[in-house]
Structure formats: C-alpha cells, structure tokens
N, C-alpha and C positions, 0 to 999 in steps of 0.2 A: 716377664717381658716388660721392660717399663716403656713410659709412655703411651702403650693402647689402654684404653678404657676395660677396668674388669667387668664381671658382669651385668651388674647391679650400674653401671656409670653407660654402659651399650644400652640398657631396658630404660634410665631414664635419658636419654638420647631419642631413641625410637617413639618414646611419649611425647618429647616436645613435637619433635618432625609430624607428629599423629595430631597433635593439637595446632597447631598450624595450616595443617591441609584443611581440616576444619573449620577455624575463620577465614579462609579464602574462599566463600561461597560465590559462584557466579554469580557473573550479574544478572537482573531478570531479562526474559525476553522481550527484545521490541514486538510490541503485539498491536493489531489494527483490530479494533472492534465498532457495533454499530447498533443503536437499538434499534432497528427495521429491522434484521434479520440476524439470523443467528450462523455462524459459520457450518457450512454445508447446507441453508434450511432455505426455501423457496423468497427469494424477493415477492414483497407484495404489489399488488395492483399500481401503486403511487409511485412506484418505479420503473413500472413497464413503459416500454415509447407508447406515444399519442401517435399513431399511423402505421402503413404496412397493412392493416389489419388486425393493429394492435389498439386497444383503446384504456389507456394507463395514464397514469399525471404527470409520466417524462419528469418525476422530481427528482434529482442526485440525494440520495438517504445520506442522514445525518454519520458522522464518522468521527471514529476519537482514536487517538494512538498515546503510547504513553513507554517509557524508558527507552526513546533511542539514545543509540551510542555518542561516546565521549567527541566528541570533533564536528556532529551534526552543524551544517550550518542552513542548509535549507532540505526543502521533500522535492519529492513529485509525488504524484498518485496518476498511476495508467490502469485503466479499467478494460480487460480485451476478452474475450469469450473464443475460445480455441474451438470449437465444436464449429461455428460456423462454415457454411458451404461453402468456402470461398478460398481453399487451399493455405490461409494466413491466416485465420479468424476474422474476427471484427473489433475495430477498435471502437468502444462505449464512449469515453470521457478520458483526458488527458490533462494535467495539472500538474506546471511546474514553476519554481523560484516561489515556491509557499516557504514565507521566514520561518526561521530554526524557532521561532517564541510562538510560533502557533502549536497547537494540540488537538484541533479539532476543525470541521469544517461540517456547516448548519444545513438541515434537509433544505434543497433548495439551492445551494452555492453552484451549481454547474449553470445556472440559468443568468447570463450577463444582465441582466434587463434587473435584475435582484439585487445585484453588488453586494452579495454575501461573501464571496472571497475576499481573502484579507489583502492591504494593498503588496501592489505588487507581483503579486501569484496572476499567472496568465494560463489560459487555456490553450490549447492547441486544436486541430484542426481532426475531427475525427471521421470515419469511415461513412457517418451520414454527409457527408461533405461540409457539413459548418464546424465550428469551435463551438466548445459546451458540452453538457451532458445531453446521450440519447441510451436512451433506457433498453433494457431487452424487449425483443420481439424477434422471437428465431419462428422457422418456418414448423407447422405443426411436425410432432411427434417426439422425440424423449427429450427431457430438458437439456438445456445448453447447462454448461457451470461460466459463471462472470466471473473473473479473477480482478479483486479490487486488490492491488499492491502500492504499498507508500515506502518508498524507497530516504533514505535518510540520506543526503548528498555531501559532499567531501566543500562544495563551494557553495557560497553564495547566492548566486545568480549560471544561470545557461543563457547564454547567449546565440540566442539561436532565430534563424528567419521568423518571420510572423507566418508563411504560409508553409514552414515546415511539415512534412506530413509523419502522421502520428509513429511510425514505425525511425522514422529518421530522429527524433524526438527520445523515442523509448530509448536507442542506441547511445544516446550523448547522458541519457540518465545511468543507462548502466556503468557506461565510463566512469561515472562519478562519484556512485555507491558504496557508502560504507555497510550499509545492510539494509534489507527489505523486510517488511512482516506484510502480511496475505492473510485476507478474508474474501472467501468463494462462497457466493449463493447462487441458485440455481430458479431457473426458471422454462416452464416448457408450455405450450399449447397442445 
C-alpha cells in the first residue's frame, strides 16, 4: 500500500506525538497563599474583629498570589464566611481595581488609616457596614470557614458606585473573571 507509513515510520510518529504531549506541561496554578495561616488552619487572634465579643487586632493578614493567567489586568479579593447566621453569609473585606503588577498585599492593608493598598485598589463596603477589613467573630460554637478569594479580572478598573454593597460588587468581579485561587481559614469561639 503506498503512501501509508510502515511500521517502524507509524511507532516513530506515535513517539514524536508522545514527546510533544510532554513538553506541553500546564501551566501552574494561580494560588493564594499567606503566612498567618495555613489553608484549612485556624486564623489567629490578629485577625479576629476587635468587638461583638470578639477581642482580636481586626488586622487583614498578609497575602501573596503568584502565576495568574495570561490577560490579567487587575484582582479583586472578596473575603465572605458562608456559615454565618444570616441566610448569605457575611461579607469580611472586599478589594477591587488592585493593578495587574501587584503580588501581594501587607498584614494590615484592609485598614484605610494605614494606606497599605496599592494606589488605586478601593475597598468596598462590607457586612459590618463600613469599607475595610473586619475580622472573624462568628457566634460561639463550631468554627465558621473564611473564604479569602483573589479573582484575576479580564479589565483594568470596575467601575462601580462608591456605596456599592458587597454582594453587588462580588457579582461585577465575577462578570470579569479570568480565574480565582482560594485560601480558607477557619475560626470558631
């Protein structure tokens, strides 16, 4: 039969196609990590709310992200704890229009009085009724989990009210989402 490949021309065919699939290794995962806590492991004291009946340093823990995707042009980061009583959760801390060249954000950046965000990154208005971070303090008995997610954004900037509330906020980040990576820590009284 001319033209098809004998056998020996099929087996190195099948080898290059094998060697190929090979150097196409994925890329890594975008991943969100923190040295306060370790994914699944209890948030400590410095990031519990200061009130409630909570008595913590209401600090935002330090955070670092690292290989997002190709087109990145800005984050968000929405922090919400699904366990709470309140049939929605609770919205933590909300952060968005963080530029595409940041990597990280310093224990302490949720507190505006600080100006550790980088310029231009705004916060939103969260479930304790102001803009900023407010720390865990769920009502005693099995801990809540905080889901810190940094979503990597398709644009620049969101254009969105200044008294946007945090759920309206998360919805215009998802719209815009080239991919998220998630770090959950837990905390309970």
């Amino acid at each position: 039969m001319r033209g098809m490949p004998g056998r020996m021309g099929a087996l190195a065919i099948l080898a290059a196609l094998a060697l190929g699939a090979q150097a196409a290794d994925p890329p890594p995962a975008f991943t969100l990590t923190s040295g306060a806590f370790a994914a699944g492991g209890r948030l400590p004291l410095a990031q519990v709310y200061s009130g409630f009946g909570c008595q913590g340093g209401n600090l935002s823990p330090a955070l670092s992200w690292s290989h997002a995707p190709a087109g990145t042009k800005s984050y968000a980061l929405l922090v919400h704890d699904p366990d709470a009583p309140t049939g929605s959760g609770w919205w933590h801390w909300v952060v968005y229009n963080i530029p595409a060249t940041t990597a990280s954000l310093p224990q302490g950046a949720g507190d505006a009085r600080r100006g550790l965000l980088p310029p231009g990154a705004l916060q939103g208005r969260t479930d304790f009724g102001a803009q900023g971070y407010g720390g865990p303090c769920p009502p005693p008995g099995p801990p809540h989990h905080y889901n810190f997610r940094l979503y990597a954004l398709k644009v620049e900037k969101l254009d969105l009210p200044a008294d946007a509330t945090a759920a309206f906020i998360a919805f215009n980040v998802r719209a815009q989402a080239l991919a998220s990576a998630e770090l959950t820590g837990l905390y309970g009284r």
